[in-house]
N, CA, C and O atoms as a GROMACS GRO file, in nm:
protein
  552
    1UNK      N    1  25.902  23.018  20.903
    1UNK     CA    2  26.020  22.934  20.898
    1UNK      C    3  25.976  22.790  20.918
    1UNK      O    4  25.894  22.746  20.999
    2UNK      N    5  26.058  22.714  20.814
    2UNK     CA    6  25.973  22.524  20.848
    2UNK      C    7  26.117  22.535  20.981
    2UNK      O    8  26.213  22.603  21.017
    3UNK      N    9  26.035  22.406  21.010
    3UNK     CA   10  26.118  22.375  21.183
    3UNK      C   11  26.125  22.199  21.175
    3UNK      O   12  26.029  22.152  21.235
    4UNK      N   13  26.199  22.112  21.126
    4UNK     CA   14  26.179  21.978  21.108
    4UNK      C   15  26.253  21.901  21.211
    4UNK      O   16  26.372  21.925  21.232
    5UNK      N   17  26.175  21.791  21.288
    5UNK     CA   18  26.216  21.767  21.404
    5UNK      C   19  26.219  21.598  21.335
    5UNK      O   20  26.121  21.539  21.288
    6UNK      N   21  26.331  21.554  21.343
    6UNK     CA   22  26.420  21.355  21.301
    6UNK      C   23  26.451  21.303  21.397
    6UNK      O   24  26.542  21.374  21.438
    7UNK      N   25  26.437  21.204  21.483
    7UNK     CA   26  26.457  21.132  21.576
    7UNK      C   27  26.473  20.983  21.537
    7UNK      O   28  26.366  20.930  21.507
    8UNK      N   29  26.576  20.908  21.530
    8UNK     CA   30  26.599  20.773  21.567
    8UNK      C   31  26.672  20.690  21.657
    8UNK      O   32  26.774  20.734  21.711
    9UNK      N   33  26.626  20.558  21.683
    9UNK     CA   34  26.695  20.511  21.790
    9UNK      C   35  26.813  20.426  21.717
    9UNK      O   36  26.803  20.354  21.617
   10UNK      N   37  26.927  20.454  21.795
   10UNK     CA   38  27.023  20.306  21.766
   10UNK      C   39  27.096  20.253  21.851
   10UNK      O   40  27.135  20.308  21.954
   11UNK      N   41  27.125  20.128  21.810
   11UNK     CA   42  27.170  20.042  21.857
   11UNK      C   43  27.292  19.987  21.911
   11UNK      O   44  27.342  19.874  21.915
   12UNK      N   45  27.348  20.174  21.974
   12UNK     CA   46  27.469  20.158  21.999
   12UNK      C   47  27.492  20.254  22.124
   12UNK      O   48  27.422  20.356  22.129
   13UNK      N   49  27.600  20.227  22.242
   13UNK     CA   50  27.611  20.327  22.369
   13UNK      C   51  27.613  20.413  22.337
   13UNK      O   52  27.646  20.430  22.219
   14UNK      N   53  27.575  20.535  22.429
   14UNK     CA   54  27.522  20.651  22.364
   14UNK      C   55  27.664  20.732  22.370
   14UNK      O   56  27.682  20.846  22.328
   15UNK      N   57  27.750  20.655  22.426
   15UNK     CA   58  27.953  20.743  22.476
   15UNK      C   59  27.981  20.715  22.290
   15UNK      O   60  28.046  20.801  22.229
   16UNK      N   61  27.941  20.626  22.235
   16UNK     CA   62  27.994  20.575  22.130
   16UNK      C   63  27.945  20.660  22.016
   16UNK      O   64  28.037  20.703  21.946
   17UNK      N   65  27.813  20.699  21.976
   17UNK     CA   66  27.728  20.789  21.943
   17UNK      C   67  27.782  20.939  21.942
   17UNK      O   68  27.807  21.003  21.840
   18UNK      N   69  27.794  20.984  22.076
   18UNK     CA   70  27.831  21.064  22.132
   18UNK      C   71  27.970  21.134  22.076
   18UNK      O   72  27.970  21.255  22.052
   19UNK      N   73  28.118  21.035  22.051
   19UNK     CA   74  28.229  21.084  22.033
   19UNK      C   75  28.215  21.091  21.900
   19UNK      O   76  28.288  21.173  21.844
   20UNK      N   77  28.118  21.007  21.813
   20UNK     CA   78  28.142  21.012  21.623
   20UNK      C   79  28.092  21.186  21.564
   20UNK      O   80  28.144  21.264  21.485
   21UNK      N   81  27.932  21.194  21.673
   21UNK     CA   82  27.890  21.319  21.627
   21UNK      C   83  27.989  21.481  21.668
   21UNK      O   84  27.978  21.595  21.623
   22UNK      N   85  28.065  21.434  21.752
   22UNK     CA   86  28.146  21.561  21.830
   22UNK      C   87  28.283  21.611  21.721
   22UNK      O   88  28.350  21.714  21.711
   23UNK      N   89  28.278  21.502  21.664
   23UNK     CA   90  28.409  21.519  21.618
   23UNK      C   91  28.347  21.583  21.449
   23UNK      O   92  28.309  21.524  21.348
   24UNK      N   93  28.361  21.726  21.483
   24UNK     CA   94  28.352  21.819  21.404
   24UNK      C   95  28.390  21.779  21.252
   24UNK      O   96  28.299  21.774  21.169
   25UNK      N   97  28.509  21.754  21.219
   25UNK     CA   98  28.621  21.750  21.135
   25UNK      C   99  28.578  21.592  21.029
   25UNK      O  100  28.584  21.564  20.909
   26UNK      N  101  28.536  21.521  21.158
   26UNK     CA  102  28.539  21.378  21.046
   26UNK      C  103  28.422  21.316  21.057
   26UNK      O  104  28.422  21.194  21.070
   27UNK      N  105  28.304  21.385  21.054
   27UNK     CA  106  28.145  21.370  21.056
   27UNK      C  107  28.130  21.268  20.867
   27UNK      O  108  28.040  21.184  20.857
   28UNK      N  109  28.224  21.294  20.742
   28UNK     CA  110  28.204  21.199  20.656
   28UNK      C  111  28.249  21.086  20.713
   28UNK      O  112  28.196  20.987  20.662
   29UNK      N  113  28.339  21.056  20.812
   29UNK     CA  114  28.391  20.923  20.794
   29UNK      C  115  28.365  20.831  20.950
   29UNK      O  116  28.391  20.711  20.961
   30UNK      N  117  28.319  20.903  21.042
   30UNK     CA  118  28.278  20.872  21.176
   30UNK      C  119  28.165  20.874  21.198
   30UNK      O  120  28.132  20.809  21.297
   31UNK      N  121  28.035  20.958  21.110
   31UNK     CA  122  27.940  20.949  21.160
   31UNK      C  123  27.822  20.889  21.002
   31UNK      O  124  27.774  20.776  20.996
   32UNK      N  125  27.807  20.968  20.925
   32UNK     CA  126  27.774  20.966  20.779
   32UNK      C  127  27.831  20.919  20.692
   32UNK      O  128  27.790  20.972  20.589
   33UNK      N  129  27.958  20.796  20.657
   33UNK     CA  130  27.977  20.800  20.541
   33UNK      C  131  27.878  20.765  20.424
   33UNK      O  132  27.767  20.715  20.440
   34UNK      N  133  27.933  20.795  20.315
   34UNK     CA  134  27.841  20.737  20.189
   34UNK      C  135  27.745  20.898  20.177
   34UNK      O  136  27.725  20.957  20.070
   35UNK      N  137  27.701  20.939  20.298
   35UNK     CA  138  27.563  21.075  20.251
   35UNK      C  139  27.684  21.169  20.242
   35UNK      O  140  27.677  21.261  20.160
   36UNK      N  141  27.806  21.154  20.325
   36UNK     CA  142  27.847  21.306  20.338
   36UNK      C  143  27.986  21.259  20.266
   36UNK      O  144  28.051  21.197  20.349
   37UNK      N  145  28.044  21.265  20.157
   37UNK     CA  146  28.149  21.218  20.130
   37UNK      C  147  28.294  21.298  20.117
   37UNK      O  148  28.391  21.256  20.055
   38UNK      N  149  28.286  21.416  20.186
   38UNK     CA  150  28.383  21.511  20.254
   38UNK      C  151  28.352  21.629  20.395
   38UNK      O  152  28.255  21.701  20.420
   39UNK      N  153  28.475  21.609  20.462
   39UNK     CA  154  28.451  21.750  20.538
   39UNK      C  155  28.574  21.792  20.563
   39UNK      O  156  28.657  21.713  20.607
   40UNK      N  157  28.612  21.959  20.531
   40UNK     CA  158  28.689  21.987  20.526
   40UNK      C  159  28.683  22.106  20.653
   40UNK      O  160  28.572  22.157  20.670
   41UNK      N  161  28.789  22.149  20.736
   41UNK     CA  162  28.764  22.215  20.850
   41UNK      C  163  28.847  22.348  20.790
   41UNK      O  164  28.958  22.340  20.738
   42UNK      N  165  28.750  22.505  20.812
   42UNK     CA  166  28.816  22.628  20.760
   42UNK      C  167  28.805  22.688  20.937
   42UNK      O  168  28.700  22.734  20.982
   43UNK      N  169  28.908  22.677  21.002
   43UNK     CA  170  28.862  22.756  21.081
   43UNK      C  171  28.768  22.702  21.183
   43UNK      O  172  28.800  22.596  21.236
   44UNK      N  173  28.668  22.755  21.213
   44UNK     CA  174  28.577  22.691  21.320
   44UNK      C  175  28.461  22.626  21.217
   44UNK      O  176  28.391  22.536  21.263
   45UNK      N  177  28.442  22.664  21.098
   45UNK     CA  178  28.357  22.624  20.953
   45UNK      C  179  28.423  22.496  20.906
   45UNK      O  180  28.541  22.459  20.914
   46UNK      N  181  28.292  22.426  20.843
   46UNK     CA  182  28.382  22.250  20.807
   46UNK      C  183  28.247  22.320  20.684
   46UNK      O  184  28.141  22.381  20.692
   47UNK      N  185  28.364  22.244  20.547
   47UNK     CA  186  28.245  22.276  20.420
   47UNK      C  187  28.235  22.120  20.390
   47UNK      O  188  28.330  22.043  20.384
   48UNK      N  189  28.097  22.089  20.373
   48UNK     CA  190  28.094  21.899  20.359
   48UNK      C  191  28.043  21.892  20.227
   48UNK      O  192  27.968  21.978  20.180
   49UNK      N  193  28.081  21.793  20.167
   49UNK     CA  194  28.003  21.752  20.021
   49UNK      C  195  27.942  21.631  20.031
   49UNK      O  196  28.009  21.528  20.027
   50UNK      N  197  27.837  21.630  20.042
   50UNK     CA  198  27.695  21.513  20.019
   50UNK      C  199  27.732  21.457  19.864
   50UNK      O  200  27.793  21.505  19.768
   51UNK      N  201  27.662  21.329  19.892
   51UNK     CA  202  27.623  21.242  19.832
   51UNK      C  203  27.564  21.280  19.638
   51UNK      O  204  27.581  21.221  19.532
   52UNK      N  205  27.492  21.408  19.679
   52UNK     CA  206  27.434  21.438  19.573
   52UNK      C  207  27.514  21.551  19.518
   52UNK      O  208  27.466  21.646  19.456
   53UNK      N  209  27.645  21.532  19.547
   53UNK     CA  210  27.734  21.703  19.504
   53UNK      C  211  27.699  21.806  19.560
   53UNK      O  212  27.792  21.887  19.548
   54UNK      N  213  27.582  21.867  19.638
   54UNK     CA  214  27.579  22.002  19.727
   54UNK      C  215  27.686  21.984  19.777
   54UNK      O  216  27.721  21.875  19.821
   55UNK      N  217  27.763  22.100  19.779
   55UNK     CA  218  27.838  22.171  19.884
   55UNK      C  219  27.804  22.295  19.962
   55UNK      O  220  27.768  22.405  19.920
   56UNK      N  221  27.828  22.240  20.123
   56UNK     CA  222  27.770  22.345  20.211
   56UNK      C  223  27.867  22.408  20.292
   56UNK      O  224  27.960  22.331  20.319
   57UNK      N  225  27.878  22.525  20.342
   57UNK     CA  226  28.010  22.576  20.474
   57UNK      C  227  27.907  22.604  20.553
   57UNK      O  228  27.819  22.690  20.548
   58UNK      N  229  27.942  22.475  20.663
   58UNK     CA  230  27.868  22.535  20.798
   58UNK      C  231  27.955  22.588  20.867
   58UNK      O  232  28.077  22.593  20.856
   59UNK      N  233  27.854  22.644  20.968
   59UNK     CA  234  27.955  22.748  21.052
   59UNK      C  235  27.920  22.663  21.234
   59UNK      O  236  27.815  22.667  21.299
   60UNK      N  237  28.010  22.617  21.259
   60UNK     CA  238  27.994  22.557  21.373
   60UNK      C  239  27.953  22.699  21.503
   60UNK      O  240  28.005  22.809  21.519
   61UNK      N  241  27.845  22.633  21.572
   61UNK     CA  242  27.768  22.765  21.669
   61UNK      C  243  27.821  22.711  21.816
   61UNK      O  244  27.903  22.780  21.877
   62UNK      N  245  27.773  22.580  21.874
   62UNK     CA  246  27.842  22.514  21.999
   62UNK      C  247  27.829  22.390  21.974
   62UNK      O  248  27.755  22.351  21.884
   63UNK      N  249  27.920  22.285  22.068
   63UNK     CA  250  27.878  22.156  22.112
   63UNK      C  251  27.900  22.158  22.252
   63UNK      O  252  28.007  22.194  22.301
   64UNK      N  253  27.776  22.110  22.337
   64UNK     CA  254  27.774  22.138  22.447
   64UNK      C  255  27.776  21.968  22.513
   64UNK      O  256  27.683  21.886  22.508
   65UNK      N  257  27.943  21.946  22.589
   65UNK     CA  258  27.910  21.785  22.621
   65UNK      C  259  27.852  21.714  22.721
   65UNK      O  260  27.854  21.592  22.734
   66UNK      N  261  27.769  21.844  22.836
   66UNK     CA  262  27.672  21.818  22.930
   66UNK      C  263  27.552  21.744  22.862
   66UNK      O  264  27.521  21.637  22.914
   67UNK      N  265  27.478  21.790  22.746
   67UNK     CA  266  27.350  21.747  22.653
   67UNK      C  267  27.378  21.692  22.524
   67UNK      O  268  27.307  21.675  22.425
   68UNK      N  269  27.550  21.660  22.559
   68UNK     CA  270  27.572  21.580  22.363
   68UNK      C  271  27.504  21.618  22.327
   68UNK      O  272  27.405  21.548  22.308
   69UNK      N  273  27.502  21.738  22.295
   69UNK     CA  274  27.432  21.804  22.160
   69UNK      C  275  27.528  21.918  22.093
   69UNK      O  276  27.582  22.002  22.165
   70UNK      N  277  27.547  21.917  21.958
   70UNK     CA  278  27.626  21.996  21.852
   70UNK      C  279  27.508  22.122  21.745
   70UNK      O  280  27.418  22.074  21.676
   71UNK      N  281  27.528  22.257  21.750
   71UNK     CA  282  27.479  22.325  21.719
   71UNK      C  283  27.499  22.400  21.563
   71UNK      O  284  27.576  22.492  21.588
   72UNK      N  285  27.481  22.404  21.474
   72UNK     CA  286  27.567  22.462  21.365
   72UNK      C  287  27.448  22.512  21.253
   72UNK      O  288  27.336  22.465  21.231
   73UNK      N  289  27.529  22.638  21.186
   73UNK     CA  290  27.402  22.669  21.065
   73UNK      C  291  27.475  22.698  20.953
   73UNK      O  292  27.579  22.762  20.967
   74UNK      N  293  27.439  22.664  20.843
   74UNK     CA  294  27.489  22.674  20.684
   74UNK      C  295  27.489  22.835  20.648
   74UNK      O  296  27.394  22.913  20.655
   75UNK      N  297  27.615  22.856  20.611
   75UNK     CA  298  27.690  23.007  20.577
   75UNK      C  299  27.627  22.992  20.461
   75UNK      O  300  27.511  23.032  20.454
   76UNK      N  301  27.685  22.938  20.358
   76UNK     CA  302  27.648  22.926  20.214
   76UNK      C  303  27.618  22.781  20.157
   76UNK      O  304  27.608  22.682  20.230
   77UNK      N  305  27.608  22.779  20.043
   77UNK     CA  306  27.588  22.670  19.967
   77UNK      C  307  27.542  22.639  19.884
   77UNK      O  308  27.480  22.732  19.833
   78UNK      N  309  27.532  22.498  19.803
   78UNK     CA  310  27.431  22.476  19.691
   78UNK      C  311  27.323  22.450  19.703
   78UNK      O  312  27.259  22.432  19.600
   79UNK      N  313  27.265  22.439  19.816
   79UNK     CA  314  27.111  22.383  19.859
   79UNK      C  315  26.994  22.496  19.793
   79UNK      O  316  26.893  22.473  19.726
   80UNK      N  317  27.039  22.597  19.832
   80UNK     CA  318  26.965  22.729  19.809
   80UNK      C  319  26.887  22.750  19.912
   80UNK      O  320  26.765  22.758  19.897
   81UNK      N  321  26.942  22.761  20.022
   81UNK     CA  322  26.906  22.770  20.185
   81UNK      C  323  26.903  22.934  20.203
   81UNK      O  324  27.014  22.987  20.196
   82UNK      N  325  26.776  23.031  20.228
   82UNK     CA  326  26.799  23.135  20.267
   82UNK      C  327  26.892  23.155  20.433
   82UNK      O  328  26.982  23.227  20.474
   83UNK      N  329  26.804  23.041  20.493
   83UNK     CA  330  26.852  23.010  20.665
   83UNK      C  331  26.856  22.864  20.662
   83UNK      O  332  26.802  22.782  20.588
   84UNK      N  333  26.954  22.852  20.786
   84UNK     CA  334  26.973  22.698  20.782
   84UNK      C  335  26.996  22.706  20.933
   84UNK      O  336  27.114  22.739  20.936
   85UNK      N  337  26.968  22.699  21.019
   85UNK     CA  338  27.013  22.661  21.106
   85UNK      C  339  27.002  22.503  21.218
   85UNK      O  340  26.887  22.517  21.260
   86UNK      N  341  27.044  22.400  21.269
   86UNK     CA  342  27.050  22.318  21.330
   86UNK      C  343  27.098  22.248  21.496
   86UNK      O  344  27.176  22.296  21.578
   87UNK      N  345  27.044  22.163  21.501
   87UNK     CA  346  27.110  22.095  21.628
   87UNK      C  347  27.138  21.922  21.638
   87UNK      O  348  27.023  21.881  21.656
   88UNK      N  349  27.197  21.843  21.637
   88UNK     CA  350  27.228  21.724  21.654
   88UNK      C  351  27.226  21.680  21.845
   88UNK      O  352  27.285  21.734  21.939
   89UNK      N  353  27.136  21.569  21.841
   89UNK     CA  354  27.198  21.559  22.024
   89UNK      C  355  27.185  21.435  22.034
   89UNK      O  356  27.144  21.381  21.931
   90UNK      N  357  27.208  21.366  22.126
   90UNK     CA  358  27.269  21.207  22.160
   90UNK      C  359  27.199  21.226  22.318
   90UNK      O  360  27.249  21.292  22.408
   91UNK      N  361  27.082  21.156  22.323
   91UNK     CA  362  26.992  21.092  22.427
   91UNK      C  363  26.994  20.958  22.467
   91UNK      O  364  26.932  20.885  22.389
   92UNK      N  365  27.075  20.868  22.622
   92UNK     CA  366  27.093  20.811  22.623
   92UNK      C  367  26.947  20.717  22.646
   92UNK      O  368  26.900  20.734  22.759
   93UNK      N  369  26.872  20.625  22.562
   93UNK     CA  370  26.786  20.546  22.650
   93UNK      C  371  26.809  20.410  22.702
   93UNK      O  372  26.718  20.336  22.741
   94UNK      N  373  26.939  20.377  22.700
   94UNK     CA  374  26.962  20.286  22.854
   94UNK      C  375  27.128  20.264  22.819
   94UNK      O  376  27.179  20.351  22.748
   95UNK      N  377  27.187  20.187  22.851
   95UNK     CA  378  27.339  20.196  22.838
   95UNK      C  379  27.385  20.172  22.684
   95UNK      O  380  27.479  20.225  22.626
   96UNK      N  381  27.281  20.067  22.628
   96UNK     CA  382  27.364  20.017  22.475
   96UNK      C  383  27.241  20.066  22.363
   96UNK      O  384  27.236  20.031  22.245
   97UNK      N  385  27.149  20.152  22.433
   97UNK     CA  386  27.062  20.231  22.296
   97UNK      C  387  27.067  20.353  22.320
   97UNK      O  388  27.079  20.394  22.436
   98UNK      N  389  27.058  20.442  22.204
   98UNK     CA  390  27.070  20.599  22.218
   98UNK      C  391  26.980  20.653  22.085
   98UNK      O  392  26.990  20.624  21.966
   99UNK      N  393  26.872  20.758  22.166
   99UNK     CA  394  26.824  20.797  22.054
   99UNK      C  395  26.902  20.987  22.004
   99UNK      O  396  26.944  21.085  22.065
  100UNK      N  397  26.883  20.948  21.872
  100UNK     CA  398  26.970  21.038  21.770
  100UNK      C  399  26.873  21.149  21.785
  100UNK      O  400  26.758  21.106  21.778
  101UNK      N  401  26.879  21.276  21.803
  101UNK     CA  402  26.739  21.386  21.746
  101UNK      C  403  26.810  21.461  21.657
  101UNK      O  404  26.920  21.484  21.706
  102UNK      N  405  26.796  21.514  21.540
  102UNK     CA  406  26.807  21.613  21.473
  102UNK      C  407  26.728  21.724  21.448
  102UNK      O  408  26.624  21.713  21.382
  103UNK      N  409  26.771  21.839  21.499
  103UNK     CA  410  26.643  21.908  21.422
  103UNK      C  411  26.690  22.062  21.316
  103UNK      O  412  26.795  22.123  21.293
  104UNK      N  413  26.601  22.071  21.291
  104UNK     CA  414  26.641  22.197  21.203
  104UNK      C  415  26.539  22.257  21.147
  104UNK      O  416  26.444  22.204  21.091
  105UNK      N  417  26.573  22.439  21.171
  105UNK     CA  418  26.477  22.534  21.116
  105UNK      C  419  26.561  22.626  20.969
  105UNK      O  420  26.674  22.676  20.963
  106UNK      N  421  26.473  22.621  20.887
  106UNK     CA  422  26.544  22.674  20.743
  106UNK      C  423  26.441  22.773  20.682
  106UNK      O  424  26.328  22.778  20.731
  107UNK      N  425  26.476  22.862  20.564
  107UNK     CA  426  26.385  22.921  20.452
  107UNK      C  427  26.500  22.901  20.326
  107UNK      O  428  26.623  22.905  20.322
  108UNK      N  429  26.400  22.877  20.234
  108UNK     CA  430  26.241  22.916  20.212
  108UNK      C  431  26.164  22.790  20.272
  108UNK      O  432  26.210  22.676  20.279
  109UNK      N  433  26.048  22.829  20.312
  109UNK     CA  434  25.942  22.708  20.317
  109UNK      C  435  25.960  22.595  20.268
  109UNK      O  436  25.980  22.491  20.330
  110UNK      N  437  25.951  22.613  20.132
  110UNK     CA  438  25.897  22.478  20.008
  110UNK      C  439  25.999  22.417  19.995
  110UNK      O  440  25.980  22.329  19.911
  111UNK      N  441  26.172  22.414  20.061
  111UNK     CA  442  26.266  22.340  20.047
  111UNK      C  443  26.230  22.245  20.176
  111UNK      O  444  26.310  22.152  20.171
  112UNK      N  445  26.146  22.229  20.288
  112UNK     CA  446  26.140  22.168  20.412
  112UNK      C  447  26.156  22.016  20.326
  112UNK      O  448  26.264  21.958  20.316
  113UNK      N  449  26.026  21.965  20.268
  113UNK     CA  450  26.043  21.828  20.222
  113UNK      C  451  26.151  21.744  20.156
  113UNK      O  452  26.161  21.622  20.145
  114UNK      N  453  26.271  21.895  20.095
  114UNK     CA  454  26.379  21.812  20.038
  114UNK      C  455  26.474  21.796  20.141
  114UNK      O  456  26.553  21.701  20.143
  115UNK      N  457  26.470  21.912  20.253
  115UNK     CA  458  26.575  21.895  20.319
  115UNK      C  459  26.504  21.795  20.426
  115UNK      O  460  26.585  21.708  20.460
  116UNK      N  461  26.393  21.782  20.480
  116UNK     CA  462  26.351  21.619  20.540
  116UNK      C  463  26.438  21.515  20.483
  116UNK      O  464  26.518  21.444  20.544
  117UNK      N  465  26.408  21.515  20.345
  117UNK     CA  466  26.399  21.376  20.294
  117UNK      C  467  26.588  21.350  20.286
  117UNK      O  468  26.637  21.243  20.249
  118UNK      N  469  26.660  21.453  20.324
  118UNK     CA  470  26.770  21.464  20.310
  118UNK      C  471  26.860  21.421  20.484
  118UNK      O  472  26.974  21.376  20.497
  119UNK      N  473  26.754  21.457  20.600
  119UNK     CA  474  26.808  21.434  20.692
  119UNK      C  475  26.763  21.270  20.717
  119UNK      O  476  26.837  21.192  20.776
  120UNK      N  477  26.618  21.229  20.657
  120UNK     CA  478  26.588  21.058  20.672
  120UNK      C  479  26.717  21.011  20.625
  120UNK      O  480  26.790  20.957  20.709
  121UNK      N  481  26.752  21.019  20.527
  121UNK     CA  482  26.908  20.978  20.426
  121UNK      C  483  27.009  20.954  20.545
  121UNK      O  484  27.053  20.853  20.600
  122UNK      N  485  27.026  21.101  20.562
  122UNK     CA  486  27.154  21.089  20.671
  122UNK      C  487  27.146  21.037  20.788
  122UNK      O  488  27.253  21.004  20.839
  123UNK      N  489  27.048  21.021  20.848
  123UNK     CA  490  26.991  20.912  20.968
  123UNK      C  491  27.003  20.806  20.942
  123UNK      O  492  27.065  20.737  21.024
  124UNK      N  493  26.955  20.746  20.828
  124UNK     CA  494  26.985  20.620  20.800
  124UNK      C  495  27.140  20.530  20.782
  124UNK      O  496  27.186  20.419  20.808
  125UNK      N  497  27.201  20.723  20.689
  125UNK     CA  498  27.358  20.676  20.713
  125UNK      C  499  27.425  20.667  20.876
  125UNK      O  500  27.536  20.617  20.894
  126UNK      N  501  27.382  20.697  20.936
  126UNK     CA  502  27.447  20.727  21.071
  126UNK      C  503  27.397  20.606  21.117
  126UNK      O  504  27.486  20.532  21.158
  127UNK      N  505  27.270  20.556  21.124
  127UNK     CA  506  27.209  20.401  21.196
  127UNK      C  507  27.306  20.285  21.132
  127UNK      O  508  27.354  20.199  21.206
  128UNK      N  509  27.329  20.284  21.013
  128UNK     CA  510  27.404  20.180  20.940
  128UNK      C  511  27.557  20.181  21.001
  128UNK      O  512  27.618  20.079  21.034
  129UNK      N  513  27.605  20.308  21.009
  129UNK     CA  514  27.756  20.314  21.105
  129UNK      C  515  27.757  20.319  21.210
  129UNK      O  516  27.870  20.319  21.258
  130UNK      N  517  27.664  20.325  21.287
  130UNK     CA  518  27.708  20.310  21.438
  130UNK      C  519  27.694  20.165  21.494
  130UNK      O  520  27.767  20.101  21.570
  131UNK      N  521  27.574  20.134  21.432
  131UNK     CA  522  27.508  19.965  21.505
  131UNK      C  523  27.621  19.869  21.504
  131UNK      O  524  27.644  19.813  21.611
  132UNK      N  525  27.719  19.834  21.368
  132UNK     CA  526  27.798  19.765  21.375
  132UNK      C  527  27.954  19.792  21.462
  132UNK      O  528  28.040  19.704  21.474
  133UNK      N  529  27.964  19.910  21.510
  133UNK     CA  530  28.039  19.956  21.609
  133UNK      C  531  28.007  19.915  21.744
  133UNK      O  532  28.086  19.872  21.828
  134UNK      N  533  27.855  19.937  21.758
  134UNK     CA  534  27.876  19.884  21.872
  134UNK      C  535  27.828  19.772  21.923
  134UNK      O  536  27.811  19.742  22.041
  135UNK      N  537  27.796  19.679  21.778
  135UNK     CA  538  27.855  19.495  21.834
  135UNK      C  539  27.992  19.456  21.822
  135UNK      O  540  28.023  19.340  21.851
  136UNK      N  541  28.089  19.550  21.778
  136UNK     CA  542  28.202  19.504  21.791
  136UNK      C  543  28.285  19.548  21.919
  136UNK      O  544  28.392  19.507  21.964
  137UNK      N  545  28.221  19.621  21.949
  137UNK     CA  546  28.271  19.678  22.134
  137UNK      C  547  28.269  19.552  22.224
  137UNK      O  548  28.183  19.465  22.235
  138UNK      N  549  28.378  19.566  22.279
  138UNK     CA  550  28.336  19.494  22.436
  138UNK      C  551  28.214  19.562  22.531
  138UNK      O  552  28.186  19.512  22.640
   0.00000   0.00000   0.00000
């Protein structure tokens, strides 16, 4: 099984960070817009449509708000994911920076580099929406 471990820092409180990734339901428009350009909630399952037209139904597993961290793995989809499973968490490193970790274990193998190059994307979308949130905070 590949196991891909994404980490970035940004430039925003980690409470702020924290409430965009939790909120299950509106991860296109609170946390990712532009990579994720729908999420629709079935149940405890939200099916999102990326940037590139995949459509995925994840199946939400936990969010635990002791370790801001959100747990979830892809039911189906267009990726062609045998396994998908993930974790998102929100690490505070001092009051107004927070580093992001993503990680995720999937099959087949030989999809690891697309789905990397797919979570750099969405990291980047998430750094671009949060930073300006939180210079506009008091």
């Amino acid at each position: 099984m590949a196991s891909i471990r994404r980490e970035i820092s940004i430039a925003a409180r980690p409470d702020v960070v924290w409430e965009a990734l939790r909120d299950w339901g509106a991860v296109h428009e609170r946390l990712a817009p532009g990579f994720l350009l729908d999420a629709t909630v079935d149940g405890e399952d939200r099916i999102v449509t990326f940037f590139n037209g995949s459509v995925v139904r994840e199946l939400f597993v936990d969010l635990d708000e002791e370790s801001r961290r959100v747990v979830w793995a892809v039911r189906d989809g267009s990726l062609g994911l045998e396994h998908y499973n993930a974790s998102a968490q929100v690490v505070a490193q001092d009051d107004e920076r927070t580093r992001f970790i993503w990680i995720a274990d999937l099959l087949p193998h030989n999809l690891a580099s697309t789905v990397g190059q797919l979570m750099d994307q969405g990291l980047d979308a998430i750094k671009r929406t949060l930073e300006p949130v939180a210079t506009a905070t008091p």
